[in-house]
C-alpha positions as CSV (number, residue, x, y, z in Angstrom):
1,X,-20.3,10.4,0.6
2,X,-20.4,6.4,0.2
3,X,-23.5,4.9,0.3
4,X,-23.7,2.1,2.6
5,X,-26.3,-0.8,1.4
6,X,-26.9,-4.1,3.6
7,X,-27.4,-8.1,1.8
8,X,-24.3,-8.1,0.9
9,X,-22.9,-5.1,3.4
10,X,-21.0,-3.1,1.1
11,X,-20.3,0.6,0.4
12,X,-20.4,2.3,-3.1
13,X,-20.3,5.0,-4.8
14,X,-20.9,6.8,-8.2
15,X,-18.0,9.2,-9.3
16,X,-19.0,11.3,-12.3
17,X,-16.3,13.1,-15.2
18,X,-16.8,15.0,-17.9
19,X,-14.2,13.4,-20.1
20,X,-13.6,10.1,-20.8
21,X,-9.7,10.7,-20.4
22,X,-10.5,11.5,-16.7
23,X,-11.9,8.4,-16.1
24,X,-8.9,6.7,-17.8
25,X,-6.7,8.5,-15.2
26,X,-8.5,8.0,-12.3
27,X,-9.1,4.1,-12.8
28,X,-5.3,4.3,-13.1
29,X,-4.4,6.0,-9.3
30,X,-7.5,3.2,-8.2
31,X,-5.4,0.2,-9.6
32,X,-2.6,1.1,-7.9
33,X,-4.2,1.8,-5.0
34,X,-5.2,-1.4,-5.0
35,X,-2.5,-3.6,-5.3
36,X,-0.7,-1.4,-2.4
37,X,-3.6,-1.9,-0.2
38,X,-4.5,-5.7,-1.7
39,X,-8.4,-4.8,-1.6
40,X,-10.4,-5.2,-4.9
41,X,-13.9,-3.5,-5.1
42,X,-15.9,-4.0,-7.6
43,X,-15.6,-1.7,-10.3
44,X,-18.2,-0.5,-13.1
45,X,-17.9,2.0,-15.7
46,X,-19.1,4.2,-18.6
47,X,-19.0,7.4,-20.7
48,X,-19.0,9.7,-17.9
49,X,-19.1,7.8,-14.5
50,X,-17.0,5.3,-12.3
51,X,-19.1,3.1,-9.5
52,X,-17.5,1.5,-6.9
53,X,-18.4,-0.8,-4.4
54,X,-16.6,-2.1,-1.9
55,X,-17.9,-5.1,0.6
56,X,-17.8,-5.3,4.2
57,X,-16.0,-7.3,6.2
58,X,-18.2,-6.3,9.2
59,X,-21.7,-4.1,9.7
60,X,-19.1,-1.1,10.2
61,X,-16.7,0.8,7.6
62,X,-13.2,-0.5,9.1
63,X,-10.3,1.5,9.5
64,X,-8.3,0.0,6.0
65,X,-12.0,0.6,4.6
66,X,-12.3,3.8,5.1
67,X,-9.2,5.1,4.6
68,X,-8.9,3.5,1.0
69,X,-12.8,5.1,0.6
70,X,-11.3,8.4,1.5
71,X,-8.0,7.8,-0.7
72,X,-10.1,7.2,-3.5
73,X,-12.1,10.5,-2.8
74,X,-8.8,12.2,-2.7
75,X,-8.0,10.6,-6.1
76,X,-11.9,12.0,-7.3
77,X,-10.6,15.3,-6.7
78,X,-7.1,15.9,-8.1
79,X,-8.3,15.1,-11.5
């Protein structure tokens, strides 16, 4: 579930792995992603986690929002 924070609105979330290759894979499908869809969260990581936060363009998750939320869900769940 993304966590939805207000000043600035923006989403986010905290993916955990247990190996580093993993996350190496994952940020991979998110780049991608990205340039298809030409949105650009912000993106932290480390040993074992990936956080991502995306901001609002309104007080509601839009459509293209939430579908590239759920894509990268998807993407948390094939590796």
């Amino acid at each position: 579930m993304w966590n939805q924070r207000e000043s600035p609105l923006r989403v986010e979330k905290r993916f955990e792995f247990e190996e580093y290759s993993s996350i190496s894979k994952f940020m991979k499908m998110v780049e991608e992603l990205c340039k298809l869809k030409q949105i650009y969260p912000n993106i932290s990581f480390g040993k074992n986690f990936v956080s991502i936060t995306i901001f609002l363009g309104s007080e509601k998750l839009s459509k293209i929002e939430k579908d590239f939320s759920n894509q990268i869900d998807n993407f948390y769940f094939e590796i």
